[in-house]
DSSP file (Angstrom, degrees, kcal/mol; ACC not computed):
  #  RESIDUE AA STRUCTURE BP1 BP2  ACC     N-H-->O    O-->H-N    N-H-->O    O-->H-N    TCO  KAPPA ALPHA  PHI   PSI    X-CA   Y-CA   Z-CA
    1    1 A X              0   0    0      0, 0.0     2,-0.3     0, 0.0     0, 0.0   0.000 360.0 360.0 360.0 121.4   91.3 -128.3   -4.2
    2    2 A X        -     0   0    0     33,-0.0     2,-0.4     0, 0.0     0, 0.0  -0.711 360.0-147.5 -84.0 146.7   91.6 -126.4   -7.4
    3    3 A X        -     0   0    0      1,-0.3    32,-0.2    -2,-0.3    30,-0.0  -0.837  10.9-165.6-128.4 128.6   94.7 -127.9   -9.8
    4    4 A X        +     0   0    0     30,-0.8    -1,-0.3    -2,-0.4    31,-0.1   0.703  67.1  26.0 -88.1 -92.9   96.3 -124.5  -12.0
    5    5 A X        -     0   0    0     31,-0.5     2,-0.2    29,-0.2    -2,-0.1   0.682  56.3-161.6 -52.1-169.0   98.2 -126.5  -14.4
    6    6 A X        +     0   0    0     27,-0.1     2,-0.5    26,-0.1    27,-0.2  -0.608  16.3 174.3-159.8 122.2   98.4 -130.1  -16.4
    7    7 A X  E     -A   32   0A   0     25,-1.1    25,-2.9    -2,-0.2     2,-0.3  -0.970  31.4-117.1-128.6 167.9  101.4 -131.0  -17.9
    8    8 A X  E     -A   31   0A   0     -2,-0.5     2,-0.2    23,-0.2    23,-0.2  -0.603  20.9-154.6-100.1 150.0  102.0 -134.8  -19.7
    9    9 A X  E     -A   30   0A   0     21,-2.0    21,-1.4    -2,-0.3     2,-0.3  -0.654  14.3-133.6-116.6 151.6  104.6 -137.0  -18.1
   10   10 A X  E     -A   29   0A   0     -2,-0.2     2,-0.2    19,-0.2    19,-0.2  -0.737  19.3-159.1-140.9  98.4  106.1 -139.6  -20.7
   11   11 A X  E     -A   28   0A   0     17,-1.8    17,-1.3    -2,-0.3     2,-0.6  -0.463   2.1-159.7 -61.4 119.9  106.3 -143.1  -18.9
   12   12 A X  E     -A   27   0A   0     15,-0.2     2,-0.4    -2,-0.2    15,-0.2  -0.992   8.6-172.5-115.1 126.5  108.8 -145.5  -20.6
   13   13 A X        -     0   0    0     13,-1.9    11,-0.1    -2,-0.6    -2,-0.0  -0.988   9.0-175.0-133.1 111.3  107.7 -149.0  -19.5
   14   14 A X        +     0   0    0     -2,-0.4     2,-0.6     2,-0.0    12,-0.1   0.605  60.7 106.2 -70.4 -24.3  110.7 -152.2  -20.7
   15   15 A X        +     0   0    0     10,-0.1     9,-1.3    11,-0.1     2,-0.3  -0.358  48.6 169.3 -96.6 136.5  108.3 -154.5  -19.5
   16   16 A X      > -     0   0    0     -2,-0.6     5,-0.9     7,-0.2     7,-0.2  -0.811  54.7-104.8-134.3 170.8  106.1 -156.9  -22.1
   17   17 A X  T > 5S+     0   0    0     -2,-0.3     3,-4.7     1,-0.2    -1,-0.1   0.852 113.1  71.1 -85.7 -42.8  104.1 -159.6  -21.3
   18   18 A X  T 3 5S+     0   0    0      1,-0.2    -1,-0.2     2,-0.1    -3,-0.1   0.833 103.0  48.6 -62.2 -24.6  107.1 -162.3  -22.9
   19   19 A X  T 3 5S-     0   0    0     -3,-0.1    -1,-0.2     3,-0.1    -2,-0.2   0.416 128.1-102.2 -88.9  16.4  109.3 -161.4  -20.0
   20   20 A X  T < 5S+     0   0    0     -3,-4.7    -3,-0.2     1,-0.4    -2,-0.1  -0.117  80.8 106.1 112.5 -55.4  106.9 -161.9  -17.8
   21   21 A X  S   <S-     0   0    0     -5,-0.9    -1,-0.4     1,-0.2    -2,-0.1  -0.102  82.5 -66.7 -62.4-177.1  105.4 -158.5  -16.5
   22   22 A X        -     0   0    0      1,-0.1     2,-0.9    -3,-0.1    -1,-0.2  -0.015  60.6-103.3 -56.3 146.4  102.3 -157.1  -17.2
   23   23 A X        +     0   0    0     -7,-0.2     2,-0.3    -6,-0.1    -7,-0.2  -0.816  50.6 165.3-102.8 126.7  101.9 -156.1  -21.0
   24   24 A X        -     0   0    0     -9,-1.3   -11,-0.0    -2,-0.9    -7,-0.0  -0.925  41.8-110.2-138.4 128.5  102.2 -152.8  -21.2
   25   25 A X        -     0   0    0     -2,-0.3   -12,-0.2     1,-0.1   -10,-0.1  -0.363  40.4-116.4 -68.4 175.4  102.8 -150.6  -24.4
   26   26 A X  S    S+     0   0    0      1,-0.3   -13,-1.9   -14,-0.1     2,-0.5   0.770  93.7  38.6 -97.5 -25.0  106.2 -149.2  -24.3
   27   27 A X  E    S-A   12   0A   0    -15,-0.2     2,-0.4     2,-0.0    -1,-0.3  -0.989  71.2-165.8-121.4 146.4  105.5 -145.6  -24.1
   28   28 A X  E     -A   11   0A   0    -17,-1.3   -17,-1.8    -2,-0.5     2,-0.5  -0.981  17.2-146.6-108.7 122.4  102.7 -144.2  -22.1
   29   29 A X  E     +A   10   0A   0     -2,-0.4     2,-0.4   -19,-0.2   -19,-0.2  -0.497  27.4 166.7 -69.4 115.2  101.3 -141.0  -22.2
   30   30 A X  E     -A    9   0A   0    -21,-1.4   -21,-2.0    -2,-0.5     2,-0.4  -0.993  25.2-145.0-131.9 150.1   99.8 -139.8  -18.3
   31   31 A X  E     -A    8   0A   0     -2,-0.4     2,-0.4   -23,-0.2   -23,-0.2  -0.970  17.6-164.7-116.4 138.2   98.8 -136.1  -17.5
   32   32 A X  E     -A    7   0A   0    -25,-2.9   -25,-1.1    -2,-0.4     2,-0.1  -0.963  12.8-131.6-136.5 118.7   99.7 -135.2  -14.0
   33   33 A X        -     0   0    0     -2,-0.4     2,-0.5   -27,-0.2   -27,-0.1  -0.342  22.0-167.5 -71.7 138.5   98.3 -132.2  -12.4
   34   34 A X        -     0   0    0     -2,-0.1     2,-1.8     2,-0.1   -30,-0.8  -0.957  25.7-141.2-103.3 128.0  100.1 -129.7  -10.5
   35   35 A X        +     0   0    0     -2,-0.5     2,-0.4   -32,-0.2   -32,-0.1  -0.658  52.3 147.8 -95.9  80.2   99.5 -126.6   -8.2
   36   36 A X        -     0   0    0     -2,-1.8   -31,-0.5     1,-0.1    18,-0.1  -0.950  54.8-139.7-124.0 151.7  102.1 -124.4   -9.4
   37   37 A X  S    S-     0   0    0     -2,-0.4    17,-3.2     1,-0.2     2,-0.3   0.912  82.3 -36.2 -61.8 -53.0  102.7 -120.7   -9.8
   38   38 A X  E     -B   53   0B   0     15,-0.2     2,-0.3    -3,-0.1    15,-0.2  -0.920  47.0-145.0-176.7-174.8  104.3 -121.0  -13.1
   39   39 A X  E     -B   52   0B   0     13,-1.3    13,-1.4    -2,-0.3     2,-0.4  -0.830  20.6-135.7-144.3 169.6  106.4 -123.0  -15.2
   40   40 A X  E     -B   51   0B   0     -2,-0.3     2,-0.3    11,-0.2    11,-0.2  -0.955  26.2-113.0-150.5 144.7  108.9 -121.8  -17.8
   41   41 A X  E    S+B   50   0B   0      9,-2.6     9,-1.6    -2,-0.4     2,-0.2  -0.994  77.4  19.0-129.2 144.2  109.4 -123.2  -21.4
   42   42 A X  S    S-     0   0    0     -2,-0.3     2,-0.3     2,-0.3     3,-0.1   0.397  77.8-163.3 -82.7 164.2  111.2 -124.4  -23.0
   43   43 A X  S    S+     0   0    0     -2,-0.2     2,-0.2     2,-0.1    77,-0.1  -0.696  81.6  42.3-177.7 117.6  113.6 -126.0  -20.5
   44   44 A X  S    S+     0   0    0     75,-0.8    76,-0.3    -2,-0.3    -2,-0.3   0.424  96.4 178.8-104.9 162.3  116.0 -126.9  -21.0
   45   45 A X  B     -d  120   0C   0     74,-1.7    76,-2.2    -2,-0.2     4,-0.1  -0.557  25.9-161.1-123.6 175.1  116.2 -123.9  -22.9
   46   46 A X  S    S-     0   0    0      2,-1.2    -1,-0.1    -2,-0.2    48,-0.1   0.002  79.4 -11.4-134.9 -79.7  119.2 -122.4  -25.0
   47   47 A X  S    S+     0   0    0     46,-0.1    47,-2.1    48,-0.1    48,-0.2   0.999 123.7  36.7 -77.5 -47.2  118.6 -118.5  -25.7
   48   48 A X        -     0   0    0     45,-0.3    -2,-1.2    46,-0.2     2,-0.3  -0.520  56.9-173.4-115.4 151.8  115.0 -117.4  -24.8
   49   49 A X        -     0   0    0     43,-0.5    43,-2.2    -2,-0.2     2,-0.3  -0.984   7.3-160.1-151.6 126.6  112.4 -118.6  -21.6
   50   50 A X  E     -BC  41  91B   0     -9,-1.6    -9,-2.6    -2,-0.3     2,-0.3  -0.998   9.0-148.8-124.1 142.1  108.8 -117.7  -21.1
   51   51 A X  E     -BC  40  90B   0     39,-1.7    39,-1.8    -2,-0.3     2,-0.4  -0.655   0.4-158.0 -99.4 141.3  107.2 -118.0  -17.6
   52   52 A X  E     -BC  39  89B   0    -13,-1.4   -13,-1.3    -2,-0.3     2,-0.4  -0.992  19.0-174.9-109.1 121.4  103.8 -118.8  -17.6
   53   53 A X  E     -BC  38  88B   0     35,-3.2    35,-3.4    -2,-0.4     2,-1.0  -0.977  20.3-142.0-133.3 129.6  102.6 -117.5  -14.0
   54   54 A X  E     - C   0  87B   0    -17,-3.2     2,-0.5    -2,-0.4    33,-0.2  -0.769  13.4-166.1-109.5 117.4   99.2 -118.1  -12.9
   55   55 A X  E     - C   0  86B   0     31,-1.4    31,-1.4    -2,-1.0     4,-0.1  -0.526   3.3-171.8 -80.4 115.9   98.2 -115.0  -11.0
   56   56 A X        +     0   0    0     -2,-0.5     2,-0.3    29,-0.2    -1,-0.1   0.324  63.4  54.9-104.0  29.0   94.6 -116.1   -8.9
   57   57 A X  S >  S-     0   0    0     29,-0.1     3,-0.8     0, 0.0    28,-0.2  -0.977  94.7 -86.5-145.6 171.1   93.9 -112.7   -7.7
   58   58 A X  T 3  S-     0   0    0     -2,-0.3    26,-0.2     1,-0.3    25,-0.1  -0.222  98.6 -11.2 -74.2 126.0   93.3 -109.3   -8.8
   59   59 A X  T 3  S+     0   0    0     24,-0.5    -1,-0.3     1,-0.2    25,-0.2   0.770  78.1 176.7  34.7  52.1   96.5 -107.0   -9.2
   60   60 A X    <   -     0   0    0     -3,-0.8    23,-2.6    23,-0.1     2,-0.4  -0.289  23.0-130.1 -73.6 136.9   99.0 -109.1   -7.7
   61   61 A X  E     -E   82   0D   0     21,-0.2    48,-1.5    -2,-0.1     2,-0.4  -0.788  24.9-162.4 -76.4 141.8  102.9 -107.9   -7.6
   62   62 A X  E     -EF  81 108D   0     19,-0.9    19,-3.9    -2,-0.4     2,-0.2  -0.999  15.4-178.7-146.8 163.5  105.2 -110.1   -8.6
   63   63 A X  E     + F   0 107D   0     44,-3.7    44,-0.7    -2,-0.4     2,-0.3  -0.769   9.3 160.9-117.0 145.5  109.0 -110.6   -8.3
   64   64 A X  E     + F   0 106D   0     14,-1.6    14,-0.4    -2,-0.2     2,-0.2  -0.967  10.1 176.5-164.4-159.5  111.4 -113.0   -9.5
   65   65 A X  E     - F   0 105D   0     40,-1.3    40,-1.5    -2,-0.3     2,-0.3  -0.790  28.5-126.8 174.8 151.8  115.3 -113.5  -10.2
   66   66 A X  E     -GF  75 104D   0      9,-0.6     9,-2.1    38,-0.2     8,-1.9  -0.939  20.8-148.8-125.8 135.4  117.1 -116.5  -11.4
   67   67 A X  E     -GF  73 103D   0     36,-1.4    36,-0.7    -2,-0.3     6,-0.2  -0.690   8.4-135.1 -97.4 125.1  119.8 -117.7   -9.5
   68   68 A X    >   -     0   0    0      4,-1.4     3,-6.8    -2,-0.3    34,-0.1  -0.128  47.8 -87.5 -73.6 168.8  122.9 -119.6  -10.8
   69   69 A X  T 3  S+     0   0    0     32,-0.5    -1,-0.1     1,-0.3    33,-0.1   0.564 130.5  55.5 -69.7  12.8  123.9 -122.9   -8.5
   70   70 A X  T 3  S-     0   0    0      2,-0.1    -1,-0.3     0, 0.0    -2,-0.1   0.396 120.8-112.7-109.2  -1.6  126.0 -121.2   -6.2
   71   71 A X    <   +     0   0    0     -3,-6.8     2,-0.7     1,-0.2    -2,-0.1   0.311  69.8 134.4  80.7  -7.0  122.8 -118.8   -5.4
   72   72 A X        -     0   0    0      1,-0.1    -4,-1.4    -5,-0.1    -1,-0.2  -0.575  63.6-113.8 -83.3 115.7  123.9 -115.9   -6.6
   73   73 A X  E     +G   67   0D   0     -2,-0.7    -6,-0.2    -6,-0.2    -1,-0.1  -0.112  38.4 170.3 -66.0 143.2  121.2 -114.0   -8.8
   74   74 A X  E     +     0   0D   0     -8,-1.9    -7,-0.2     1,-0.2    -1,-0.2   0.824  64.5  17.3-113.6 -46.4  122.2 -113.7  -12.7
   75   75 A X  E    S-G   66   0D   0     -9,-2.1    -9,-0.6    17,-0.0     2,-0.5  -0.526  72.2-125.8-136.4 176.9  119.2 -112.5  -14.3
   76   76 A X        -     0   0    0    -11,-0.2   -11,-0.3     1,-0.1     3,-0.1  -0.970  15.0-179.0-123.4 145.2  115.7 -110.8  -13.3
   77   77 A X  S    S-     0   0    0     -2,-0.5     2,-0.2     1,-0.3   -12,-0.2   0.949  70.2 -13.5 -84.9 -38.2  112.3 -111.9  -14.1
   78   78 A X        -     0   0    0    -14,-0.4   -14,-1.6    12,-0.0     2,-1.1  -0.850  46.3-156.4-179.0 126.8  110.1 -109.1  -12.5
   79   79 A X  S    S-     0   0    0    -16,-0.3   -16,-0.2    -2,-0.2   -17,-0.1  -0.834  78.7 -45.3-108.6 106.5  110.6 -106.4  -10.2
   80   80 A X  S    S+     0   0    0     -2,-1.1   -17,-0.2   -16,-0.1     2,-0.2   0.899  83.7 168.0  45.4  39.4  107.3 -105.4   -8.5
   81   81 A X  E     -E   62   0D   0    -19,-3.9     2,-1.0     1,-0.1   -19,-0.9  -0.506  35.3-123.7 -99.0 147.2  105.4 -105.5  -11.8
   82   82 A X  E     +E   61   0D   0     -2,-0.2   -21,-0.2   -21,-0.2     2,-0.1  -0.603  34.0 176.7-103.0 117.4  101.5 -105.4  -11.4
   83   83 A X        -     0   0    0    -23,-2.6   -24,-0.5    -2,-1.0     2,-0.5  -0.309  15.3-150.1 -89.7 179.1   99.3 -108.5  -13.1
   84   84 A X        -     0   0    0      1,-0.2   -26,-0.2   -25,-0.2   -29,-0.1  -0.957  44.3 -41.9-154.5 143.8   95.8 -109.0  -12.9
   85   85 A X  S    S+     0   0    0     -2,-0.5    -1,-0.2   -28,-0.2   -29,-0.2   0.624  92.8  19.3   0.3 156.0   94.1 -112.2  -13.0
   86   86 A X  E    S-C   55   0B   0    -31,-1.4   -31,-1.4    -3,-0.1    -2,-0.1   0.130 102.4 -10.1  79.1-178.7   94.5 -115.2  -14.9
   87   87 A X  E     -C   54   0B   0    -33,-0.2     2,-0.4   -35,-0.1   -33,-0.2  -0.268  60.2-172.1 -43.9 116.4   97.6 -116.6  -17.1
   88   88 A X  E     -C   53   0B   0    -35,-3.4   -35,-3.2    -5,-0.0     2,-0.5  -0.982   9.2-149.9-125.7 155.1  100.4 -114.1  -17.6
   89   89 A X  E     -C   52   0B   0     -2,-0.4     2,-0.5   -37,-0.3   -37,-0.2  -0.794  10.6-175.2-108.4 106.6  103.6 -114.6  -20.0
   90   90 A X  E     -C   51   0B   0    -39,-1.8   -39,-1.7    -2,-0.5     2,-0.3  -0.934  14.0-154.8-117.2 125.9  107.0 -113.1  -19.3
   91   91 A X  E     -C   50   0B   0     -2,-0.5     2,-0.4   -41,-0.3   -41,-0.2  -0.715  15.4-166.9-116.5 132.2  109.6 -113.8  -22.4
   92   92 A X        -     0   0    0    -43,-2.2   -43,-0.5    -2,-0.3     2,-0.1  -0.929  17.3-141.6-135.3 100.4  113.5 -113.7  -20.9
   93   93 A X        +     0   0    0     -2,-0.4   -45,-0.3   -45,-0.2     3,-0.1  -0.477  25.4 171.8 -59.0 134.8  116.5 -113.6  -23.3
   94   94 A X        +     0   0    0    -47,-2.1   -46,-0.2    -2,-0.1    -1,-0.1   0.036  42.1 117.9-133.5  16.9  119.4 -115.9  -21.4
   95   95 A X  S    S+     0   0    0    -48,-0.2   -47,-0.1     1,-0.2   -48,-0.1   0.829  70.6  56.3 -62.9 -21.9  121.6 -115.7  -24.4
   96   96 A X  S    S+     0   0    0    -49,-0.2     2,-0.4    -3,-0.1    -1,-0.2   0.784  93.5  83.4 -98.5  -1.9  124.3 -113.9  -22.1
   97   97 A X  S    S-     0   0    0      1,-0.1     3,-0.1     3,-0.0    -3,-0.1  -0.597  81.4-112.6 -90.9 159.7  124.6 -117.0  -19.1
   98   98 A X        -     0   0    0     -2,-0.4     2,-0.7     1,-0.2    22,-0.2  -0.077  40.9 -70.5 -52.0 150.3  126.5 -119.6  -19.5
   99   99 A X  S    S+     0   0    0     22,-0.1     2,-0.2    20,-0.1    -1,-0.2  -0.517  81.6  62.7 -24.1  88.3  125.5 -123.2  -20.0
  100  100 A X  S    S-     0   0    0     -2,-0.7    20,-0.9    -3,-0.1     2,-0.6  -0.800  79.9 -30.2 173.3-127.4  124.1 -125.0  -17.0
  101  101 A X  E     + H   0 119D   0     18,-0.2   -32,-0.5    -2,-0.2    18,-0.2  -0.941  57.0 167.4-119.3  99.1  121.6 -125.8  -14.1
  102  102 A X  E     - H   0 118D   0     16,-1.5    16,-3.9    -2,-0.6     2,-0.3  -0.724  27.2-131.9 -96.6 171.5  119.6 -122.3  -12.6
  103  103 A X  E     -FH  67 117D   0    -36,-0.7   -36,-1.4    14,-0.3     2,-0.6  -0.977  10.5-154.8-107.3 149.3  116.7 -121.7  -10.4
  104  104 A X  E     -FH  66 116D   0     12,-2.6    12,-1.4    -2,-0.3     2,-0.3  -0.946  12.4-167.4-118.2 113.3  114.0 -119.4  -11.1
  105  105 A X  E     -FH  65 115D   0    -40,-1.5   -40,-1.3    -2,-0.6     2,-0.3  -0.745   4.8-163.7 -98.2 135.9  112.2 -118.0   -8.3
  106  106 A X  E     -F   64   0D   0      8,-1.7     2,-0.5    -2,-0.3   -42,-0.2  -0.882   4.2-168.2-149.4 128.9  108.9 -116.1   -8.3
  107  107 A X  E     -F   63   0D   0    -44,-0.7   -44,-3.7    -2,-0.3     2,-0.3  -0.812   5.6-168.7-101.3 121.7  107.5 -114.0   -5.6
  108  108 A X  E  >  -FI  62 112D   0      4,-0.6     4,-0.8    -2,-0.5     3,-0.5  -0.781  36.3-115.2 -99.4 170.5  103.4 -112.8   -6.0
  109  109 A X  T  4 S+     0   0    0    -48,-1.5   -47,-0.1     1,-0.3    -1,-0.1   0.460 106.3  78.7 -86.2 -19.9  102.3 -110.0   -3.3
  110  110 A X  T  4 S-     0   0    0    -49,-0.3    -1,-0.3   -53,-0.1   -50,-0.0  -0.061 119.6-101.9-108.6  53.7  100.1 -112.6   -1.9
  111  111 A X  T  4 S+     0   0    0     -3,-0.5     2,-0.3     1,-0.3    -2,-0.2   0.475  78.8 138.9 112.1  60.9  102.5 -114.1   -0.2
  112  112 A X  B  <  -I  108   0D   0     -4,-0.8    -4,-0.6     2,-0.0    -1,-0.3  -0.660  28.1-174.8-105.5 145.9  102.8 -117.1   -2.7
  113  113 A X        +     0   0    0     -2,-0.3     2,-0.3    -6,-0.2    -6,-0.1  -0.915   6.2 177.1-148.5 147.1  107.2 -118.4   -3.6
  114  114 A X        -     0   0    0     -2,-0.3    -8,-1.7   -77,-0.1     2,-0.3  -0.923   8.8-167.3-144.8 133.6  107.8 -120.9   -6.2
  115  115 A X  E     -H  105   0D   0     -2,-0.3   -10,-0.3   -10,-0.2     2,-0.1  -0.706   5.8-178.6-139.3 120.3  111.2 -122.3   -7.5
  116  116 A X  E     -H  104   0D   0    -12,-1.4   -12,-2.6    -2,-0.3     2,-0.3  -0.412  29.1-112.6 -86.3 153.9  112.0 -124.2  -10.3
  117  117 A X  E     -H  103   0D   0    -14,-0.2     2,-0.4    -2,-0.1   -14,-0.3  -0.557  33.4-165.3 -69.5 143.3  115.1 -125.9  -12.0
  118  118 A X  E     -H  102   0D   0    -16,-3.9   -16,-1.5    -2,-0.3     2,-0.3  -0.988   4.6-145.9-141.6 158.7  115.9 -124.3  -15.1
  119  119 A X  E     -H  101   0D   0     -2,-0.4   -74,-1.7   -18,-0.2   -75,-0.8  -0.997   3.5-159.3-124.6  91.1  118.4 -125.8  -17.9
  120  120 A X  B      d   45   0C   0    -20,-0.9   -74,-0.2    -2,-0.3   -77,-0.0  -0.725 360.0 360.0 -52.4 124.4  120.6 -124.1  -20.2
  121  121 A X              0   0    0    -76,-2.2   -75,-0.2    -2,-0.4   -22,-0.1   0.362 360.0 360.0-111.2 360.0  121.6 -125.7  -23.0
């Protein structure tokens, strides 16, 4: 099994050795691998979003939309746009939705779907 991504996790651990648990410093750093199509940062985000979508074959299509919580698509990501291998970057202005909880969906031509939460702030 191949892993596309790593992103770091930040563990917050209360428990010290004078109360009894284990002693443990109080924040921990872990990297936890993922198999995802893409990710977008920042997020929560306020104006601006970039997808990182990792395309693993040769001139893939891809699609995407993000949908407000009610499902209804607000914005687009990609309409049928052709990548080619490796890490690709789409940059998304979101200065005209509102504040609040989306999803971002992204369809590649080889019959790969992903959706994430995404956070306006």
């Amino acid at each position: 099994m191949q892993f596309s991504t790593t992103s770091a996790c930040l563990i917050k651990n209360g428990r010290t050795a004078s109360d009894g648990g284990d002693h443990l410093p109080s924040e921990t750093n872990v990297n936890i691998a993922t198999n995802s199509i893409f990710t977008a940062y920042p997020n929560p985000a306020e104006n601006n979003v970039t997808f990182s979508i990792n395309v693993n074959s040769e001139e893939t299509l891809i699609s995407g939309y993000i949908a407000n919580s009610f499902g209804e698509r607000v914005a687009t990501i990609a309409e049928n746009k052709s990548f080619s291998k490796g890490i690709q970057y789409i940059d998304l202005a979101l200065d005209n939705l509102p504040k609040g909880l989306y999803f971002a969906t992204v369809y590649l031509s080889n019959n790969q779907k992903e959706t994430i939460k995404l956070i306006l702030k």
